[in-house]
PAZAPA-4460 file (N, C-alpha, C; in steps of 0.05 Angstrom, whole numbers, plus 32768, in hexadecimal, padded with zeros to 4 digits):
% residues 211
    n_x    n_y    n_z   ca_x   ca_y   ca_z    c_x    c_y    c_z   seq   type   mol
   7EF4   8265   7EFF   7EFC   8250   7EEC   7F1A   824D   7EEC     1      X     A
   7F25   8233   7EF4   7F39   8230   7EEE   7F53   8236   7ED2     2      X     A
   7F65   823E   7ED2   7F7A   8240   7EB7   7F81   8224   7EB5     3      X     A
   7F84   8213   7EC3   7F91   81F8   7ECC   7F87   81EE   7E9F     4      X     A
   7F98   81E0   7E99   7F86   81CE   7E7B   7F94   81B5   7E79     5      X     A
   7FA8   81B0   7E8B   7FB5   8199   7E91   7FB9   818C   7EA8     6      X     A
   7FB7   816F   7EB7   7FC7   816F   7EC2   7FD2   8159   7EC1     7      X     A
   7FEA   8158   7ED4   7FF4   8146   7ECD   8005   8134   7EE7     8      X     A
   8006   811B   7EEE   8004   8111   7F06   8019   80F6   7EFC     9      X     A
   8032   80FB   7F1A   8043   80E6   7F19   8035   80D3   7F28    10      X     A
   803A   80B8   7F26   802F   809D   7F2B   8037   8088   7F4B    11      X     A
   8056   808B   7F4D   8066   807D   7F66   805E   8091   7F79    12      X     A
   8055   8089   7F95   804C   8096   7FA5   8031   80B0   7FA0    13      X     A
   802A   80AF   7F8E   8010   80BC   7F85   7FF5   80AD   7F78    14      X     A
   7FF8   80A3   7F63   7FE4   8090   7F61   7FEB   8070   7F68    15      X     A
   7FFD   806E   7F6E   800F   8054   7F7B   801E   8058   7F99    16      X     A
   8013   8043   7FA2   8017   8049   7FC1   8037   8034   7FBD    17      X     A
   8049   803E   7FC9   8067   8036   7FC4   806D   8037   7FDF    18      X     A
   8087   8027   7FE1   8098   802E   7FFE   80B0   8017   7FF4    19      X     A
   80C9   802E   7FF0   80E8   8010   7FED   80EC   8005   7FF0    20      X     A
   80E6   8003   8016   80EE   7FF4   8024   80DC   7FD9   802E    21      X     A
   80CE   7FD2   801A   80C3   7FBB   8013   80E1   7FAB   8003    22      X     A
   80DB   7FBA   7FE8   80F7   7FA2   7FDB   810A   7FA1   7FEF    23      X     A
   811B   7FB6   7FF4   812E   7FBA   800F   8129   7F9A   8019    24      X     A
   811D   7FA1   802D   8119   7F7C   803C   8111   7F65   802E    25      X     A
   8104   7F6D   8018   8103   7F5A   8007   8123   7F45   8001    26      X     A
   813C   7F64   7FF7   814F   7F50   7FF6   815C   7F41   8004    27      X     A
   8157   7F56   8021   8169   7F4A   803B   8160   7F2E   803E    28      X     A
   813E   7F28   8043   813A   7F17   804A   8134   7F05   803A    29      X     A
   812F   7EFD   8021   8124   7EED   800B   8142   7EDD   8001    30      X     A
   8162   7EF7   7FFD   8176   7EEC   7FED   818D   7EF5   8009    31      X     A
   818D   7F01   801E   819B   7F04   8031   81BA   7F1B   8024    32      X     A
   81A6   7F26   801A   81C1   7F3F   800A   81C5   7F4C   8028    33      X     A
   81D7   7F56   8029   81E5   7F71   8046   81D0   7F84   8044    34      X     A
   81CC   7F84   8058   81B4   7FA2   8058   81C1   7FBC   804D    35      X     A
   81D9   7FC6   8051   81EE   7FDB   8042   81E1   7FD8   8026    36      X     A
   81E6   7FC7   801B   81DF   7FBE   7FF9   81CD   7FC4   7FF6    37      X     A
   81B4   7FBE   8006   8196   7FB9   7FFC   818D   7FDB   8003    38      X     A
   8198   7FE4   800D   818A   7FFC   8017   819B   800F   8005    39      X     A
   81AB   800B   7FFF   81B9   801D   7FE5   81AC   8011   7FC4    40      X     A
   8197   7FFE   7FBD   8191   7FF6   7FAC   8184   8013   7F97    41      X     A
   816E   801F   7FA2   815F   8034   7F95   816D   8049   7F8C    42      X     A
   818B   804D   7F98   81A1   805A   7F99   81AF   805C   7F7F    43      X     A
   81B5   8048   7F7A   81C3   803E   7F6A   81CB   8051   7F53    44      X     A
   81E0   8057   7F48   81E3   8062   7F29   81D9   8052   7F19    45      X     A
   81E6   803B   7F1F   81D9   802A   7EFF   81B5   802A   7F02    46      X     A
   81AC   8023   7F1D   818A   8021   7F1D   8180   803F   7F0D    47      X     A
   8194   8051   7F15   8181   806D   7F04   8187   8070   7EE8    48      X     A
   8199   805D   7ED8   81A2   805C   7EB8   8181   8048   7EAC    49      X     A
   817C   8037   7EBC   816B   8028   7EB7   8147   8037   7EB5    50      X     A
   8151   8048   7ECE   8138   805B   7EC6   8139   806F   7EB1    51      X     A
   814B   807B   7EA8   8150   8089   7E97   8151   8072   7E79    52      X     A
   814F   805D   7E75   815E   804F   7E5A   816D   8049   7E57    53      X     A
   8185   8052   7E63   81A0   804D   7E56   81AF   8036   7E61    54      X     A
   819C   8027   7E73   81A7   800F   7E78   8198   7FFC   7E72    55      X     A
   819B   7FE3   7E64   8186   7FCA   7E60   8184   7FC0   7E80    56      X     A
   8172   7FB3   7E81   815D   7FA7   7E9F   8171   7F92   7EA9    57      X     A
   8177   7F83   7E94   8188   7F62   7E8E   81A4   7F6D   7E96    58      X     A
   81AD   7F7B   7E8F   81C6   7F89   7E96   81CA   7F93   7EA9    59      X     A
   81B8   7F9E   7EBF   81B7   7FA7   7ED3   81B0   7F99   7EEA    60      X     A
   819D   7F7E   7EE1   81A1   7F68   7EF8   81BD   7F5A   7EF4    61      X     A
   81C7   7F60   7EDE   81DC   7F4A   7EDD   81F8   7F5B   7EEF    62      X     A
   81F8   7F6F   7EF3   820B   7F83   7F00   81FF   7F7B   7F21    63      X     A
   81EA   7F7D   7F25   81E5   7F78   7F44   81ED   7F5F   7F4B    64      X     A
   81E2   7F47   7F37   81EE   7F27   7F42   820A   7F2D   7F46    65      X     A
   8216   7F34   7F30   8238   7F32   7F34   8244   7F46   7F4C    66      X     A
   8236   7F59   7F52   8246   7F6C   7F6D   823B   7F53   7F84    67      X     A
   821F   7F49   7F82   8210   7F45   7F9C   8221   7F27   7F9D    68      X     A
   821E   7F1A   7F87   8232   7EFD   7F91   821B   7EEE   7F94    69      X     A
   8201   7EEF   7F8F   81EC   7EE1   7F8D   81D8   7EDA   7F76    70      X     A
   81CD   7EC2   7F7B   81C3   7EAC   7F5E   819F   7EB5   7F56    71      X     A
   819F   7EC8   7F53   8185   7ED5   7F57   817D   7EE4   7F37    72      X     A
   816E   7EDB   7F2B   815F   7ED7   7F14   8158   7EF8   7F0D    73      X     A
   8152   7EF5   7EEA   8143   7F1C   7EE1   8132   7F1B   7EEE    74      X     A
   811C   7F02   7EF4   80FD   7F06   7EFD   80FC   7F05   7F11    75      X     A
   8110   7EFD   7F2A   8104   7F0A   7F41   8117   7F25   7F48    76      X     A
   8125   7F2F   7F40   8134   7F4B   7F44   811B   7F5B   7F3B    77      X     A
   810F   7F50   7F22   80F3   7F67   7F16   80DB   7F63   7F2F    78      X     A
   80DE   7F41   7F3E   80C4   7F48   7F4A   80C9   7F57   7F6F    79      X     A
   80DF   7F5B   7F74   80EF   7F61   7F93   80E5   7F85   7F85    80      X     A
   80F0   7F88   7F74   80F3   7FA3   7F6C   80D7   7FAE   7F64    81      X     A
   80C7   7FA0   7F5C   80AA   7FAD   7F57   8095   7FAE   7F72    82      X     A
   809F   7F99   7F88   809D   7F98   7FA7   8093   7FAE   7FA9    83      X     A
   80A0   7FC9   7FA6   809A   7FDB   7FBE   8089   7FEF   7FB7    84      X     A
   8079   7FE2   7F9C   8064   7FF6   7F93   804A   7FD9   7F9E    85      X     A
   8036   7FE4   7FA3   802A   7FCE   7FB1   800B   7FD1   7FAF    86      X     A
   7FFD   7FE7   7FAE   7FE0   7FEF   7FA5   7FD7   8009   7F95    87      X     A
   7FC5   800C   7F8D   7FBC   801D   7F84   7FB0   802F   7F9B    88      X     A
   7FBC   8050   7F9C   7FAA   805E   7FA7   7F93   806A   7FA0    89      X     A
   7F7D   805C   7FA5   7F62   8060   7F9F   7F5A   8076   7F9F    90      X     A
   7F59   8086   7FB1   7F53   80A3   7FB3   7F64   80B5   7F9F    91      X     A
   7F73   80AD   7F97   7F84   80BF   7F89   7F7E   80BA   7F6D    92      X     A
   7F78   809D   7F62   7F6D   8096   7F4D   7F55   80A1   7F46    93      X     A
   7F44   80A9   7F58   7F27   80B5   7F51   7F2A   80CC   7F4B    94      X     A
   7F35   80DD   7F50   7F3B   80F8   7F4D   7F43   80F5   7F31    95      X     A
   7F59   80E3   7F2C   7F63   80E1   7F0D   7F4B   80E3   7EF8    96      X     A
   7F38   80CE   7F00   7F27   80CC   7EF4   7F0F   80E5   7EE9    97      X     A
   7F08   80EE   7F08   7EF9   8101   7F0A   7F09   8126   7EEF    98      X     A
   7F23   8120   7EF3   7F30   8135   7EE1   7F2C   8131   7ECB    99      X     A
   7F32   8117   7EC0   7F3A   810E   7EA5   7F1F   8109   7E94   100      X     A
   7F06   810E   7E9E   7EEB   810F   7E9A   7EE5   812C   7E8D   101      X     A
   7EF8   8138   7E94   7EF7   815C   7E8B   7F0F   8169   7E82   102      X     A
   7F27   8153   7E81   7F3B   8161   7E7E   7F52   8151   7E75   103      X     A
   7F65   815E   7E65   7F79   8146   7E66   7F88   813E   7E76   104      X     A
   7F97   8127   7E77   7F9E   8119   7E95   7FB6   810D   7E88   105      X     A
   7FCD   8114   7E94   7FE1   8107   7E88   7FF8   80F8   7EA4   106      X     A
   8007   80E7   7E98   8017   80DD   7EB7   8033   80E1   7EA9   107      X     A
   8049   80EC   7EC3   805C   80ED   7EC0   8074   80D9   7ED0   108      X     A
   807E   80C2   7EC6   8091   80B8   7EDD   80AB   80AC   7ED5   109      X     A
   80B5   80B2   7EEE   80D4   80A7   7EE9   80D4   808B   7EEF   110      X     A
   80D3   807C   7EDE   80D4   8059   7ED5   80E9   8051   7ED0   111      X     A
   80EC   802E   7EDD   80F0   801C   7ED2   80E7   8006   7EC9   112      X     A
   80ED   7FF3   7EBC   80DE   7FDA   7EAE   80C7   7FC6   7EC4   113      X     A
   80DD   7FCD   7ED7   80C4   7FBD   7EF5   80A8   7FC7   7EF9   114      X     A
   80B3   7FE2   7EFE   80A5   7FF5   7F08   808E   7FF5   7EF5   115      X     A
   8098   7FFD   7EDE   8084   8001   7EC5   8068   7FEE   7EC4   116      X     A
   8077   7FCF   7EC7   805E   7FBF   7EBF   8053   7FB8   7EDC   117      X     A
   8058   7FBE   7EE9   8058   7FB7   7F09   803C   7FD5   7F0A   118      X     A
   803B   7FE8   7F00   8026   7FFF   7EFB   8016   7FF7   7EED   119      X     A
   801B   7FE7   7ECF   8004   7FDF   7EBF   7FF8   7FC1   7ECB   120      X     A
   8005   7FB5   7EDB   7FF6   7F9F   7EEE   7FDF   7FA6   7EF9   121      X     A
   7FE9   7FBC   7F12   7FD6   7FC4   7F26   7FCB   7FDE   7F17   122      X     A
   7FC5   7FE6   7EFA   7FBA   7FFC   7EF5   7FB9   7FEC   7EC9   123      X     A
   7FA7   7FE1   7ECA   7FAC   7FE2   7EAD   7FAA   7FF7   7E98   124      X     A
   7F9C   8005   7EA0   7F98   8025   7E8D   7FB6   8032   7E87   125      X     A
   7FCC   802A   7E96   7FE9   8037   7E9C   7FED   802C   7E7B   126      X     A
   7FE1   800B   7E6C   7FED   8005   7E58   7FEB   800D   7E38   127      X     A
   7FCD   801F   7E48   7FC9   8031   7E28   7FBF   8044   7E24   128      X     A
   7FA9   8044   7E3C   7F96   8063   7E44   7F99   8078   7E53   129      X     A
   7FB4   806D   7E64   7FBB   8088   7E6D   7FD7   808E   7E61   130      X     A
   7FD4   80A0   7E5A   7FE7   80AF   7E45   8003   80B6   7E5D   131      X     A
   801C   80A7   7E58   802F   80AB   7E6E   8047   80B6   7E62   132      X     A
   805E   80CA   7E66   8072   80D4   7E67   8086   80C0   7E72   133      X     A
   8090   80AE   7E67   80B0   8097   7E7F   80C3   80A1   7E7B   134      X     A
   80D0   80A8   7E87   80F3   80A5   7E8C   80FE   8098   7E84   135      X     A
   80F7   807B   7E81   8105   806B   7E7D   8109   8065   7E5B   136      X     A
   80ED   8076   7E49   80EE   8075   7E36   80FB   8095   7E2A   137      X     A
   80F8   80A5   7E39   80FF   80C3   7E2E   811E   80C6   7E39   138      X     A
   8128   80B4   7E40   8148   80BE   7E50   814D   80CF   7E5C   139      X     A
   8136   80D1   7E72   813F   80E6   7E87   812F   80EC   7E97   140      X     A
   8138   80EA   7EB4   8119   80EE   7EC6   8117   810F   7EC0   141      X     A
   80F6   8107   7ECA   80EB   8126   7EC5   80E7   813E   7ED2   142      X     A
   8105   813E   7EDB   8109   815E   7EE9   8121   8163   7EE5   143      X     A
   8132   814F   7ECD   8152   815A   7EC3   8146   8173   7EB1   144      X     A
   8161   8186   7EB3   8162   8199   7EA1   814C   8196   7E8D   145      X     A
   813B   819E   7E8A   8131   81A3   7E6A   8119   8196   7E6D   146      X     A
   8115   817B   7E79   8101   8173   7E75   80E4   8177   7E79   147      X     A
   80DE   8187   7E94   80CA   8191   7E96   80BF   81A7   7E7A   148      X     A
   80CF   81BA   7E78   80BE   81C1   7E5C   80C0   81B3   7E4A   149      X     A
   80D5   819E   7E47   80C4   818D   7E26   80B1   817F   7E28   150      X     A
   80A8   817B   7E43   8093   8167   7E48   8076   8176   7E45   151      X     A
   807B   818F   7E4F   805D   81A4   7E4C   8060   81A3   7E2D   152      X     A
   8073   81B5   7E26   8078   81B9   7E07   8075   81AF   7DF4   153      X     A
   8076   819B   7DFB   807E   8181   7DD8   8071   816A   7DE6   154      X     A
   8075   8160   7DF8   8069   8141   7E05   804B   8147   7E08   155      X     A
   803D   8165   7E19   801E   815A   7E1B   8010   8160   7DFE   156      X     A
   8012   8171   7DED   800E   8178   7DD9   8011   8161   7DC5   157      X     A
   8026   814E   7DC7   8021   8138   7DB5   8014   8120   7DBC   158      X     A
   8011   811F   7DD1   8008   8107   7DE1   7FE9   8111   7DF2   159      X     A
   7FDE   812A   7DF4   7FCA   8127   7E04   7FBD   8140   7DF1   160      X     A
   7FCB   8146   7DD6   7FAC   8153   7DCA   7FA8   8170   7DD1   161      X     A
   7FBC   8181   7DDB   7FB7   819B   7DE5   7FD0   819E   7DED   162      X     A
   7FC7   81BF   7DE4   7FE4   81D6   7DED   7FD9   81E2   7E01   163      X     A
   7FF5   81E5   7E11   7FEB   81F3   7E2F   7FFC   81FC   7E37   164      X     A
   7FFB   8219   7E40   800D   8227   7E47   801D   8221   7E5D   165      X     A
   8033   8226   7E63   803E   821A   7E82   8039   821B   7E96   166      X     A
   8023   8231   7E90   801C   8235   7EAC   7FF7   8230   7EB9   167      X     A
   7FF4   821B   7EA1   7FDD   8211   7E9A   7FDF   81FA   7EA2   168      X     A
   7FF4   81E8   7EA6   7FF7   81CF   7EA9   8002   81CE   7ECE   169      X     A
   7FEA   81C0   7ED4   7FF2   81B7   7EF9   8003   819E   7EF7   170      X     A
   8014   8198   7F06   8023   8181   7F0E   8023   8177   7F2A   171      X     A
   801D   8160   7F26   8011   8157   7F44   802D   8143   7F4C   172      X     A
   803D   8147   7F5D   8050   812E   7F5F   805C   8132   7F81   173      X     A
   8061   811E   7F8D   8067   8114   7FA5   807C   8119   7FB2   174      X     A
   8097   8123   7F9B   80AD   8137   7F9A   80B0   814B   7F9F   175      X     A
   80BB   815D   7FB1   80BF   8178   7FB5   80D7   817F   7F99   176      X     A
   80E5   8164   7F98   8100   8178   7F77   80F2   8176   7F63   177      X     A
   80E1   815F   7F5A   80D1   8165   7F47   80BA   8178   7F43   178      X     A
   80AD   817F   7F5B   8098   8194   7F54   80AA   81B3   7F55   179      X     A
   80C2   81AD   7F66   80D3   81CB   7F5E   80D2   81CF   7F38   180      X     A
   80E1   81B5   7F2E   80EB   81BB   7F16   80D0   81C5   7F03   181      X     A
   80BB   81BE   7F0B   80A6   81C5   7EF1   809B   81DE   7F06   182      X     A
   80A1   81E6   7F1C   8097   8204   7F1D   80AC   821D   7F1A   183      X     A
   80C4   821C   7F1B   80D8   821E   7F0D   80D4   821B   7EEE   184      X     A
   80C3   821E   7ED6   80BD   8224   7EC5   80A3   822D   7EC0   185      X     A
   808F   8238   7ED2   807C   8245   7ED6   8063   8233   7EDD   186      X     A
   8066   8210   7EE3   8049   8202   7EE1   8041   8205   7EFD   187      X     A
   8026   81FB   7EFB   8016   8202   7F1C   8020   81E9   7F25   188      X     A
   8021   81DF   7F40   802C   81CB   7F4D   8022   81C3   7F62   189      X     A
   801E   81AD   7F6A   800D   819C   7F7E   8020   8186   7F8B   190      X     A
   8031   8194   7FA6   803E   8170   7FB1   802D   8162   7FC7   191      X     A
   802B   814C   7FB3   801D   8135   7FC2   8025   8126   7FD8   192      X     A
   8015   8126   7FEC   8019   8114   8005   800D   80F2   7FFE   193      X     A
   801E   80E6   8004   800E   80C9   7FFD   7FFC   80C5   800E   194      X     A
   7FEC   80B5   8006   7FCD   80AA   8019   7FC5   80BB   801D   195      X     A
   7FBF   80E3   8019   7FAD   80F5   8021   7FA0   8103   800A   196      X     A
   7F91   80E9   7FFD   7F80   80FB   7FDB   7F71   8110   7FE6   197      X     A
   7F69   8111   8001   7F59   8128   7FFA   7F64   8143   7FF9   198      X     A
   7F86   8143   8004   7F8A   815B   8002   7F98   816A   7FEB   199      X     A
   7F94   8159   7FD1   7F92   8155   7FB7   7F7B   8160   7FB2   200      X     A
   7F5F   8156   7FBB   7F47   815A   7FB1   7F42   8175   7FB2   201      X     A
   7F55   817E   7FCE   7F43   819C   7FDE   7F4E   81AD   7FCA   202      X     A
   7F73   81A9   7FC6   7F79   81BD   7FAF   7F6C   81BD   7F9B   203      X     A
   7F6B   81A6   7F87   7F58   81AE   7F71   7F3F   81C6   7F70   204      X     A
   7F2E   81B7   7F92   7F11   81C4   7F90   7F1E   81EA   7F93   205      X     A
   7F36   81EE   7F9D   7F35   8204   7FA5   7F46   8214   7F85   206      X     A
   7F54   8208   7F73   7F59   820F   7F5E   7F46   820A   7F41   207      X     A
   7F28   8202   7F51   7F14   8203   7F34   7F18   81F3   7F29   208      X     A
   7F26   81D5   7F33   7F23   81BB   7F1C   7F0F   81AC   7F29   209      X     A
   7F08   81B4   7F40   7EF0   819C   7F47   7ED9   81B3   7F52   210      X     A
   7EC2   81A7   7F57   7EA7   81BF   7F63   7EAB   81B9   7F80   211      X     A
***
C-alpha cells in the first residue's frame, strides 16, 4: 500500500502539451519582430513579474510595444503568447482522473494571465474543479525559497481537505529544478517526460497508486 495521500501535478508540458517556439515564430512571422527579441521573449524579467503578480498584463504589453516599436494590441500579445500551449495531453489527463477518483489531486503552476485562461479554454475543470496553486496569484513560482513547504503545509490542507506529511505528497512536474526543490524538503517526486503517460502510469503502478 502506498504512503503517497497527495498528489500533486504541474500543468505546461504535463497535462498541456506546450512548445515556445510556436509564439517565437508566431512573432517573427505574424509582426516581423528580430528573431534576437522573439527568442528572448519567455526570458524576460518583466514576463517573470507577470507570472509572479507583480506586474499588471496591460503594463507589460505596453513595455514590449514601446521596446518592439510595433502597433500590436493586449489581445493578440495574449493570443501569440497562449500559441504555444496547444492541446491537451490525453493520456496524462486520464491518469489525473483515474487518481482523483481515490485521492486528492491538486495542480501546481507557474502562470500567467494568457496562460491561465488559455488552460481553462482547452481544460474547463482548470476554472473551478480542479483545485490549482498560481504563481501568478501567490507571488512566486513554486520552487522559490519557501514555497514548496507552504504549499504542502498550508496550500493542500486548505484547499484540498487533508494534511499530509511531506513525504506523503508526490509531485509530478516536467522540471528537473522544480522537482529538486520539493525533494529537497522530503516529497516523493516524479519528472515528467512530455507525450510518455505511460511512464507516469508504470511509476504510479509500481508505487501502489494504481493496480
Amino acid at each position: 500500500m502506498s504512503k503517497i495521500k497527495v498528489v500533486l501535478f504541474d500543468i505546461g508540458n504535463v497535462l498541456m502539451l506546450a512548445a515556445h517556439q510556436r509564439t517565437i515564430e508566431d512573432y517573427i512571422l505574424r509582426h516581423g519582430i528580430p528573431r534576437d527579441l522573439a527568442e528572448g521573449y519567455f526570458q524576460r524579467p518583466d514576463y517573470a513579474e507577470t507570472g509572479k503578480g507583480r506586474l499588471e498584463w496591460h503594463d507589460y504589453c505596453e513595455r514590449l510595444r514601446m521596446e518592439w516599436r510595433v502597433s500590436i494590441s493586449d489581445d493578440e500579445i495574449n493570443s501569440i503568447d497562449a500559441s504555444h500551449i496547444y492541446a491537451v495531453d490525453l493520456g496524462a489527463l486520464s491518469l489525473v482522473e483515474v487518481l482523483m477518483a481515490k485521492m486528492p489531486v491538486g495542480f501546481v503552476t507557474n502562470t500567467c494571465i494568457p496562460e491561465w485562461e488559455r488552460y481553462v479554454q482547452l481544460e474547463p475543470r482548470f476554472a473551478s474543479q480542479f483545485k490549482t496553486w498560481r504563481s501568478d496569484i501567490h507571488g512566486h513560482y513554486k520552487a522559490d525559497p519557501g514555497v514548496p513547504e507552504d504549499i504542502i503545509d498550508r496550500w493542500i490542507p486548505r484547499h484540498l481537505k487533508v494534511k499530509a506529511g511531506r513525504d506523503e505528497v508526490l509531485f509530478v512536474d516536467d522540471s528537473q529544478g522544480n522537482c529538486k526543490a520539493f525533494s529537497d524538503i522530503g516529497a516523493e517526486v516524479f519528472t515528467y517526460t512530455e507525450r510518455q503517460p505511460w511512464l507516469l502510469a508504470a511509476y504510479l503502478k509500481q508505487i501502489g497508486l494504481l493496480p
